[in-house]
PDB file of N, CA, C and O in Angstrom:
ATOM      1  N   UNK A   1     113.420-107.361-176.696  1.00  0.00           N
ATOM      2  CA  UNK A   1     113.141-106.953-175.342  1.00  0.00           C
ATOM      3  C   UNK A   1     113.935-105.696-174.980  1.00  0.00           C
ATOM      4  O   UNK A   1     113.236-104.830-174.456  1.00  0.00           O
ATOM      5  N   UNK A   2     115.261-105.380-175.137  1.00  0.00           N
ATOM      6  CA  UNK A   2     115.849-104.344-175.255  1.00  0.00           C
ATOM      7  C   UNK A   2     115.488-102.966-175.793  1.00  0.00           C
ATOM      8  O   UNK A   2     115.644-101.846-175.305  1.00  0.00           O
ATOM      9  N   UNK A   3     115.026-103.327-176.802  1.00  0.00           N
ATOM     10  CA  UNK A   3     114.470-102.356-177.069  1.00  0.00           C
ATOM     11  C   UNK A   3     112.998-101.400-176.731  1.00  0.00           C
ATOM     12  O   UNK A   3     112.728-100.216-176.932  1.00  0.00           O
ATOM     13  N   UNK A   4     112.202-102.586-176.104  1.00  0.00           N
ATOM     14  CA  UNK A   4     111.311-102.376-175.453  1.00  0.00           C
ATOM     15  C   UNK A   4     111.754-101.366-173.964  1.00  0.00           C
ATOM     16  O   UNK A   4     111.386-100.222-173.700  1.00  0.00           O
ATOM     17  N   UNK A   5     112.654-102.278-173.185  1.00  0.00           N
ATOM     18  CA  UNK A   5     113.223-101.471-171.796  1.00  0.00           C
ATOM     19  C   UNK A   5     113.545-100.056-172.557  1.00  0.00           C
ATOM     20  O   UNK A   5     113.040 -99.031-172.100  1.00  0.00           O
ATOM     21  N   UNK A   6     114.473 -99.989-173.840  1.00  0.00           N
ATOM     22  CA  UNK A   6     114.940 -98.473-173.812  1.00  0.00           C
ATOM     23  C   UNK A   6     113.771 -97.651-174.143  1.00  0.00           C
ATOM     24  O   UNK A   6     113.718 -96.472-173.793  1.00  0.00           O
ATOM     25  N   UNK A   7     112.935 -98.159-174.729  1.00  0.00           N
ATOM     26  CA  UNK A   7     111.802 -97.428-175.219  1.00  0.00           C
ATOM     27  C   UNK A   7     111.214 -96.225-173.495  1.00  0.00           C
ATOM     28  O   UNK A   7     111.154 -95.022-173.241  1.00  0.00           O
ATOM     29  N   UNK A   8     110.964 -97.326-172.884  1.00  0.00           N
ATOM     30  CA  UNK A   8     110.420 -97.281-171.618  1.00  0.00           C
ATOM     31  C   UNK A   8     110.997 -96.217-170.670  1.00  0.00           C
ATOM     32  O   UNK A   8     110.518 -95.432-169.853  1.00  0.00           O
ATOM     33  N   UNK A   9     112.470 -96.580-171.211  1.00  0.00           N
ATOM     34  CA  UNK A   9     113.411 -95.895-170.454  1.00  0.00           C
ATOM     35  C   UNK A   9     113.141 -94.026-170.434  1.00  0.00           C
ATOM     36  O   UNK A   9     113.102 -93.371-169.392  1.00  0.00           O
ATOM     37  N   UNK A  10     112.981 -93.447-171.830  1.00  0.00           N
ATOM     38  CA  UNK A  10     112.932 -92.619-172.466  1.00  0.00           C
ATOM     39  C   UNK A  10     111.641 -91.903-172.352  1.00  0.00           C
ATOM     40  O   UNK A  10     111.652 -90.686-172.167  1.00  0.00           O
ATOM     41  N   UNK A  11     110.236 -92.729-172.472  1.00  0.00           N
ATOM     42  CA  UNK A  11     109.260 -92.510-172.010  1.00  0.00           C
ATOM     43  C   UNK A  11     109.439 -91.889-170.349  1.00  0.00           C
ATOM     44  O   UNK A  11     108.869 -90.854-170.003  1.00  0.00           O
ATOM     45  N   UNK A  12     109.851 -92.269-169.911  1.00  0.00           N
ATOM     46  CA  UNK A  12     110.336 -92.224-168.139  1.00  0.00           C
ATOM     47  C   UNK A  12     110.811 -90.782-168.138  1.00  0.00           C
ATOM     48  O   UNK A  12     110.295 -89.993-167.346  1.00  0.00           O
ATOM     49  N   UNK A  13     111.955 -90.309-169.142  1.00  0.00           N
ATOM     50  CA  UNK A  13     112.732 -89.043-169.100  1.00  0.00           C
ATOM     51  C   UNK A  13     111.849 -88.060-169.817  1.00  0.00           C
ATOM     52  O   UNK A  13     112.089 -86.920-169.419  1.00  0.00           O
ATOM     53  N   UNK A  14     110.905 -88.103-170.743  1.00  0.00           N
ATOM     54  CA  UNK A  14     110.135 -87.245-170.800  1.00  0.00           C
ATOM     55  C   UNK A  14     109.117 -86.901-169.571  1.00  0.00           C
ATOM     56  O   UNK A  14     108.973 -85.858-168.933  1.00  0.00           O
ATOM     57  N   UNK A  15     108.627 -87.851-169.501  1.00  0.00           N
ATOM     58  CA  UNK A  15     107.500 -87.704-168.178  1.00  0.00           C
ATOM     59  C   UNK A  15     108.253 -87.107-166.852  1.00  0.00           C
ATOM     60  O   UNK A  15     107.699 -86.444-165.976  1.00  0.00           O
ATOM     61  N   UNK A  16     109.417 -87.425-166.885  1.00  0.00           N
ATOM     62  CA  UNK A  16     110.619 -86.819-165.916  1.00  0.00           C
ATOM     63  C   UNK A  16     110.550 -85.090-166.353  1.00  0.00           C
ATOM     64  O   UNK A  16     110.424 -84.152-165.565  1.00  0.00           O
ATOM     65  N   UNK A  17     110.640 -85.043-167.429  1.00  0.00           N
ATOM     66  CA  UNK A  17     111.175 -83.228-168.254  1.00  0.00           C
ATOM     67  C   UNK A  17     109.661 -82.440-167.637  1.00  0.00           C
ATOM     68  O   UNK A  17     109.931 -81.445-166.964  1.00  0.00           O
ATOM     69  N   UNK A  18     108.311 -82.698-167.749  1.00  0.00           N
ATOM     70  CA  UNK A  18     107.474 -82.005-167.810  1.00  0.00           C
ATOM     71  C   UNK A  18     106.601 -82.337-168.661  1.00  0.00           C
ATOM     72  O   UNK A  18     106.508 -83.496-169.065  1.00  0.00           O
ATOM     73  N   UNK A  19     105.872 -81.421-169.041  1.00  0.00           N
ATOM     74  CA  UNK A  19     104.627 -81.387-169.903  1.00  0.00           C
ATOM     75  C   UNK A  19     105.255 -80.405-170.941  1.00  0.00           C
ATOM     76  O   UNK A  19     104.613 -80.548-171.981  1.00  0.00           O
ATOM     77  N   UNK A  20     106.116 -79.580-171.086  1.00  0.00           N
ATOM     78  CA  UNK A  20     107.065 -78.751-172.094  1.00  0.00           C
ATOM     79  C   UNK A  20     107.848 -78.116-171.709  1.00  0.00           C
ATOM     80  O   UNK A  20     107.767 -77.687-170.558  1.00  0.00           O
ATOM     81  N   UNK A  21     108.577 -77.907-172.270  1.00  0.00           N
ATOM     82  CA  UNK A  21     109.560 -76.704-171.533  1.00  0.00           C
ATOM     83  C   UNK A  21     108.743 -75.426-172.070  1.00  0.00           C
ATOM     84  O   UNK A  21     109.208 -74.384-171.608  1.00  0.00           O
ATOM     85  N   UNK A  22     107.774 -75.262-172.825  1.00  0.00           N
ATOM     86  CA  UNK A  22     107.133 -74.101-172.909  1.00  0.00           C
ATOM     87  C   UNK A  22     106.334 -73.382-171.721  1.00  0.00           C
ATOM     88  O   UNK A  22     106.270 -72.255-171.230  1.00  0.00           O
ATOM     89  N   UNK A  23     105.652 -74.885-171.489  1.00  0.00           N
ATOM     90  CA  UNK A  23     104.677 -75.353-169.843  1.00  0.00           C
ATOM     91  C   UNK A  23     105.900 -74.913-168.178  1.00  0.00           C
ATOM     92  O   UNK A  23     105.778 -74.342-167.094  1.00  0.00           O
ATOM     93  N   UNK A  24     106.528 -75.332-168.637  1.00  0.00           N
ATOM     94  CA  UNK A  24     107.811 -75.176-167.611  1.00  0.00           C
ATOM     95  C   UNK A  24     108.027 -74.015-167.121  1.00  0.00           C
ATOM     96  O   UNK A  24     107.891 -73.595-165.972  1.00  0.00           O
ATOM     97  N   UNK A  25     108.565 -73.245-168.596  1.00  0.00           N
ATOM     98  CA  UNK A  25     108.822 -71.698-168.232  1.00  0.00           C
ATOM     99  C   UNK A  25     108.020 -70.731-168.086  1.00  0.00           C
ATOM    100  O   UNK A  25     108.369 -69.682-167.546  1.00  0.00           O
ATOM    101  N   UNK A  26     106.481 -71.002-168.679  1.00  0.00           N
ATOM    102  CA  UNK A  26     105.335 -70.149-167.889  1.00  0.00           C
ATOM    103  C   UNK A  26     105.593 -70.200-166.463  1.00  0.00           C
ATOM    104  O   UNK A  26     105.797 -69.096-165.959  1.00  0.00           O
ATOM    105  N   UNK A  27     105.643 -71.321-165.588  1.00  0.00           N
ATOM    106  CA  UNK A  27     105.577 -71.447-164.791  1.00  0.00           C
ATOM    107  C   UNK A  27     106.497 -70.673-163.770  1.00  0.00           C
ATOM    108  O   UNK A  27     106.204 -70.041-162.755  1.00  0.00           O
ATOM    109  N   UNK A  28     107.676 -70.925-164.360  1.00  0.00           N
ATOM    110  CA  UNK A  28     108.753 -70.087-163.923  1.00  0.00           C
ATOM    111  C   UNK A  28     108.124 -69.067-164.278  1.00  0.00           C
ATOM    112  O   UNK A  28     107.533 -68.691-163.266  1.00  0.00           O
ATOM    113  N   UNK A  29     107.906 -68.427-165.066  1.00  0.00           N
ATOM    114  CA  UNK A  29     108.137 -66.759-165.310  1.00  0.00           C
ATOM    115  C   UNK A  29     107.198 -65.983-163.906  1.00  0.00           C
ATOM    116  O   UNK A  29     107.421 -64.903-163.360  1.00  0.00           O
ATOM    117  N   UNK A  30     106.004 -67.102-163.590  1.00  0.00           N
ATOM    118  CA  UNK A  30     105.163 -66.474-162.688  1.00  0.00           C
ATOM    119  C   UNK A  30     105.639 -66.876-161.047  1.00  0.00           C
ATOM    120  O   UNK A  30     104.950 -66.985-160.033  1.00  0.00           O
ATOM    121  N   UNK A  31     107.113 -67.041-161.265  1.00  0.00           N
ATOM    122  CA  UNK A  31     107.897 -67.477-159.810  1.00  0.00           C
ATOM    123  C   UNK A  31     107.234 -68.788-159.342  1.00  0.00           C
ATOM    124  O   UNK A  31     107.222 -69.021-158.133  1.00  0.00           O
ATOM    125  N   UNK A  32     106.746 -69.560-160.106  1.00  0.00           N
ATOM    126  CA  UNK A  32     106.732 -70.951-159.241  1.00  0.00           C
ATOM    127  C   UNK A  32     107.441 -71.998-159.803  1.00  0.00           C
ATOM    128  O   UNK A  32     108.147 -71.895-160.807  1.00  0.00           O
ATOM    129  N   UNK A  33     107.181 -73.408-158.902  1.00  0.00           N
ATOM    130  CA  UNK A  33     107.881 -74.527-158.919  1.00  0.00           C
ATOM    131  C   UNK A  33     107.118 -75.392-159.507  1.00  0.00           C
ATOM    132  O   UNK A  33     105.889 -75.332-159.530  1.00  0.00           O
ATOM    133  N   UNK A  34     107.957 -76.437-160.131  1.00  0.00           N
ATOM    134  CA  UNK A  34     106.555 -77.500-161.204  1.00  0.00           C
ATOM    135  C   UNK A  34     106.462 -78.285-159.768  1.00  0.00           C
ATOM    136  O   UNK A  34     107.266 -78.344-158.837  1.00  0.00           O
ATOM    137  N   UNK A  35     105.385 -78.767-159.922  1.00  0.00           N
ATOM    138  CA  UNK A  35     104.681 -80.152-158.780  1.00  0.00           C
ATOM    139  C   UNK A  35     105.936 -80.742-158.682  1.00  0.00           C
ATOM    140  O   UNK A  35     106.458 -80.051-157.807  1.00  0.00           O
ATOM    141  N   UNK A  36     107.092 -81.912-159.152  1.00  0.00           N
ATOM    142  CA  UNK A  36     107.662 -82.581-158.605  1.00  0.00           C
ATOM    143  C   UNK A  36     109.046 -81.621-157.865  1.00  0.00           C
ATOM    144  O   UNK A  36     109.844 -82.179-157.112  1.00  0.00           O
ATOM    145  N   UNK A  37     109.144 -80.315-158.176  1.00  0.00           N
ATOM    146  CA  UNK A  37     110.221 -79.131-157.589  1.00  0.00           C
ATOM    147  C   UNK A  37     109.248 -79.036-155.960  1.00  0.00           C
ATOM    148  O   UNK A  37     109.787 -79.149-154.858  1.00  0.00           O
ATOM    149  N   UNK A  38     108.122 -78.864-156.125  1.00  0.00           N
ATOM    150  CA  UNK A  38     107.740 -78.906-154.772  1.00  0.00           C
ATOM    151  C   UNK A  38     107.399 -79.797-154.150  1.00  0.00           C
ATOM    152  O   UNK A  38     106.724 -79.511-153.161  1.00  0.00           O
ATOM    153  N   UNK A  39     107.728 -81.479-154.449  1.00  0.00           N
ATOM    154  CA  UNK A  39     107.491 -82.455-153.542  1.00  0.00           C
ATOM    155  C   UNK A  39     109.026 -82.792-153.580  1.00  0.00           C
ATOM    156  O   UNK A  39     109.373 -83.691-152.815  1.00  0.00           O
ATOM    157  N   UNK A  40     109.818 -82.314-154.212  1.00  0.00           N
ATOM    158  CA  UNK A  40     111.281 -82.838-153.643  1.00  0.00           C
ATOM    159  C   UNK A  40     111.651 -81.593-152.223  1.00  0.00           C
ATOM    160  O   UNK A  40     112.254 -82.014-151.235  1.00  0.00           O
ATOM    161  N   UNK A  41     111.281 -80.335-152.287  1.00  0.00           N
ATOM    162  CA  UNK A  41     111.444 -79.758-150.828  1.00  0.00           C
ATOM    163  C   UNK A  41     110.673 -80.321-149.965  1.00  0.00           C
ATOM    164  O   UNK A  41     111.105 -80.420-148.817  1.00  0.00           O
ATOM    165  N   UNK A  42     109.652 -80.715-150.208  1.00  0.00           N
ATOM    166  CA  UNK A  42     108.554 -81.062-149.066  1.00  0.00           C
ATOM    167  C   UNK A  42     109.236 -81.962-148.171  1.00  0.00           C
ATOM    168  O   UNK A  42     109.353 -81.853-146.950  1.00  0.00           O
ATOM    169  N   UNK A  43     109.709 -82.947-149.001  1.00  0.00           N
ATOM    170  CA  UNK A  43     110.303 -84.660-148.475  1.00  0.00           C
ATOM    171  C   UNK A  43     111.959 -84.817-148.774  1.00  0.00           C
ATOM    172  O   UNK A  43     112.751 -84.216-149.501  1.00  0.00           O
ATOM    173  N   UNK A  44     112.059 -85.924-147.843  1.00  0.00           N
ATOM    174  CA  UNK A  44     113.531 -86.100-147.484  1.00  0.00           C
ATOM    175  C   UNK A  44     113.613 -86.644-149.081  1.00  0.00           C
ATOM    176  O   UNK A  44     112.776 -87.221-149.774  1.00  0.00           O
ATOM    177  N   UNK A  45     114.838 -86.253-149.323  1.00  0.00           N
ATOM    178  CA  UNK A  45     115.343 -87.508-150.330  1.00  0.00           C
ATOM    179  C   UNK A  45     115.420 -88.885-150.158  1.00  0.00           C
ATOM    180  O   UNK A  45     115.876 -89.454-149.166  1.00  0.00           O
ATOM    181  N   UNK A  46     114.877 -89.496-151.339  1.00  0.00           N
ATOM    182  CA  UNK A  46     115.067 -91.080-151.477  1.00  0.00           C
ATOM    183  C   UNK A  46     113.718 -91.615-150.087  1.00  0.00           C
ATOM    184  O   UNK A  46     113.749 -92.676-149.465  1.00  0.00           O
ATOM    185  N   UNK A  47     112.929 -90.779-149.975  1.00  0.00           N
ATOM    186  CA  UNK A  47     111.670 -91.101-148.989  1.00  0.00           C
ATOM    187  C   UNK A  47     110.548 -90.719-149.743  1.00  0.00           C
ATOM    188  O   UNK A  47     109.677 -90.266-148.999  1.00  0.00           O
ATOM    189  N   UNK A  48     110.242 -90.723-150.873  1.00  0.00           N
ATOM    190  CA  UNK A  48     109.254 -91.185-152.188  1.00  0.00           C
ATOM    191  C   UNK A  48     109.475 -91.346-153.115  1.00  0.00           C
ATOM    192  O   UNK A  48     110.318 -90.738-153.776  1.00  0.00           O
ATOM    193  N   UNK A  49     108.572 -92.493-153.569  1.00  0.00           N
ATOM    194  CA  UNK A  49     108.210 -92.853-154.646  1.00  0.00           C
ATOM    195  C   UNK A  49     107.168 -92.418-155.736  1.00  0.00           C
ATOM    196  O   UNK A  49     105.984 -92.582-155.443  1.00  0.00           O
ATOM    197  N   UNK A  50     107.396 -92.021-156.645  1.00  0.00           N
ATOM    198  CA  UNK A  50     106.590 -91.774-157.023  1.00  0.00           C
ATOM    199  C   UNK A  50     105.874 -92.871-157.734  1.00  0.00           C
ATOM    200  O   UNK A  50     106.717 -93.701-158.074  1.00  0.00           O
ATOM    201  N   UNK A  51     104.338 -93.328-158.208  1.00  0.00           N
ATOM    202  CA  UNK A  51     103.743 -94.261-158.297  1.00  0.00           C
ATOM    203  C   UNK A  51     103.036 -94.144-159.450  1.00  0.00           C
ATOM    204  O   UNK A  51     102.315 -93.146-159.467  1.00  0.00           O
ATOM    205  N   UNK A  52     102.984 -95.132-160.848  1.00  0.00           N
ATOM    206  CA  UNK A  52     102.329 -94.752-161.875  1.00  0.00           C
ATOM    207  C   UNK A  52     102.587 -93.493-162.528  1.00  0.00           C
ATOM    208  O   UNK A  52     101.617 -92.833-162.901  1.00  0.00           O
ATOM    209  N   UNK A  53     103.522 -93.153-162.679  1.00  0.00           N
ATOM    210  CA  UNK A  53     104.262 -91.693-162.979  1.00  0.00           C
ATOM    211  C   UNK A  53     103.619 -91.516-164.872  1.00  0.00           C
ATOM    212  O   UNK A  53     103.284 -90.430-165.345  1.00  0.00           O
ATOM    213  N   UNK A  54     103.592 -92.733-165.586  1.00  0.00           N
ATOM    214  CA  UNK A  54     103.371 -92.716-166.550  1.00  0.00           C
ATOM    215  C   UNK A  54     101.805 -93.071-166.874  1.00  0.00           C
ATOM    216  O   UNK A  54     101.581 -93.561-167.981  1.00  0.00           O
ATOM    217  N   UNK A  55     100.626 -92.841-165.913  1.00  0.00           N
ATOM    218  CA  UNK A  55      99.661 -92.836-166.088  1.00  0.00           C
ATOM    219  C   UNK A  55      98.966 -91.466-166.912  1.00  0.00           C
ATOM    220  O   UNK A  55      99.555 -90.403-166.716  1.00  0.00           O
ATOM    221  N   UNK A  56      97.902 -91.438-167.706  1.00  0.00           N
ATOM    222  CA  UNK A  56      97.425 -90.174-168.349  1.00  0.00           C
ATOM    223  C   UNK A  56      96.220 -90.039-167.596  1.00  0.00           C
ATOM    224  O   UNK A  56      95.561 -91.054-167.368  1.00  0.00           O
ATOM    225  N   UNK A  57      95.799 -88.801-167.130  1.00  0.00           N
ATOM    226  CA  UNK A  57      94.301 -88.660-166.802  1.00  0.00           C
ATOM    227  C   UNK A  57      93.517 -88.600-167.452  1.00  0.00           C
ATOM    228  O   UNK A  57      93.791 -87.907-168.431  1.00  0.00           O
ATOM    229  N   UNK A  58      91.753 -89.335-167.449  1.00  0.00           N
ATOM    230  CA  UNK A  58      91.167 -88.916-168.488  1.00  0.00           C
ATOM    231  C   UNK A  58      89.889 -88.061-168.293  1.00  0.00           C
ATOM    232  O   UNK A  58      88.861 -88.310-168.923  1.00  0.00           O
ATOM    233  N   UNK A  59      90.019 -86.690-167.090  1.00  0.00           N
ATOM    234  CA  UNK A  59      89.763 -85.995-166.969  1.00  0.00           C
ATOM    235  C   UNK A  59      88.990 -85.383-168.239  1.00  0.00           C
ATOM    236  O   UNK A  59      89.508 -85.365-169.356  1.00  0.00           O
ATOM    237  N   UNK A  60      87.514 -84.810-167.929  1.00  0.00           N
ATOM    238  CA  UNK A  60      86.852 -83.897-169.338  1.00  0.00           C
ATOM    239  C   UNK A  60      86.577 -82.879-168.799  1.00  0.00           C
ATOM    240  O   UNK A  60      86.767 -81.887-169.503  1.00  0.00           O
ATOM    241  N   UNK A  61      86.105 -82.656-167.572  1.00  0.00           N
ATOM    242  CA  UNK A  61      85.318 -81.440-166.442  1.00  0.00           C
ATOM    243  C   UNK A  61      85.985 -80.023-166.874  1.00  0.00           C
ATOM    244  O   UNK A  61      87.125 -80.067-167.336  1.00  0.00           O
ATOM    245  N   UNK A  62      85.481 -79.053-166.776  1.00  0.00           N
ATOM    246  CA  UNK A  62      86.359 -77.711-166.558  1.00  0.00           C
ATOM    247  C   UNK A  62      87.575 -77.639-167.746  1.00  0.00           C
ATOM    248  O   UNK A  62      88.609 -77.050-167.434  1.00  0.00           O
ATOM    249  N   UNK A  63      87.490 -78.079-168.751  1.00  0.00           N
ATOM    250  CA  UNK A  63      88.520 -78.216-169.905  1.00  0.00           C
ATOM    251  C   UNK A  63      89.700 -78.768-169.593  1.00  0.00           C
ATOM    252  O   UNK A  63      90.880 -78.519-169.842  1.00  0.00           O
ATOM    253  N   UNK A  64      89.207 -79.437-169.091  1.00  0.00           N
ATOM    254  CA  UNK A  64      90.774 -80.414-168.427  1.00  0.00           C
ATOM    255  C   UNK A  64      91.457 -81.745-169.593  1.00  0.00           C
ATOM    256  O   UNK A  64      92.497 -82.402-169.643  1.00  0.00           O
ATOM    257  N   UNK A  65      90.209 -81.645-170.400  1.00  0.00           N
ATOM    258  CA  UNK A  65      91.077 -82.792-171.698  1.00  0.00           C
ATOM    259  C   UNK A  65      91.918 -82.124-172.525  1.00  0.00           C
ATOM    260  O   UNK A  65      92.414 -82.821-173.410  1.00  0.00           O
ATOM    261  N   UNK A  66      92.276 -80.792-172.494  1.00  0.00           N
ATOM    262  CA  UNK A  66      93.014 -79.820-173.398  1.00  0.00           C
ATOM    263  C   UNK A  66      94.357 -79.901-172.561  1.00  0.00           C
ATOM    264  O   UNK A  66      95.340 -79.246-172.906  1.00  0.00           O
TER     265      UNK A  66
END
C-alpha cells in the first residue's frame, strides 16, 4: 500500500511541474503564465481546490490528441 500512496504521490508532483519544462519555457519566453500561475493570482490562497488534477483529456478535434 505504501508504495502505491508514494507512487501517487509523485504522479501528483509531475502533474504539479507542467506538461515540460520545455512546454513551460515556451511559454515564458512569450511573457506568459502557465494556467495554474494564473489561477493562483486570480484567487485567495487556500480558496481552491483543484479537482481531478490527474485526469487526461481525450480530446481529438483541432489536433488536440498531439
Amino acid at each position: 500500500m505504501k508504495s502505491h500512496v508514494a507512487e501517487l504521490a509523485e504522479l501528483r508532483q509531475r502533474v504539479l511541474a507542467g506538461p515540460s519544462e520545455k512546454a513551460t519555457a515556451a511559454q515564458k519566453a512569450k511573457g506568459k503564465l502557465t494556467a495554474r500561475e494564473r489561477v493562483g493570482l486570480l484567487l485567495d490562497e487556500g480558496s481552491f481546490n483543484e479537482v481531478e488534477q490527474l485526469r487526461r483529456h481525450r480530446a481529438t478535434g483541432f489536433g488536440l490528441e498531439a
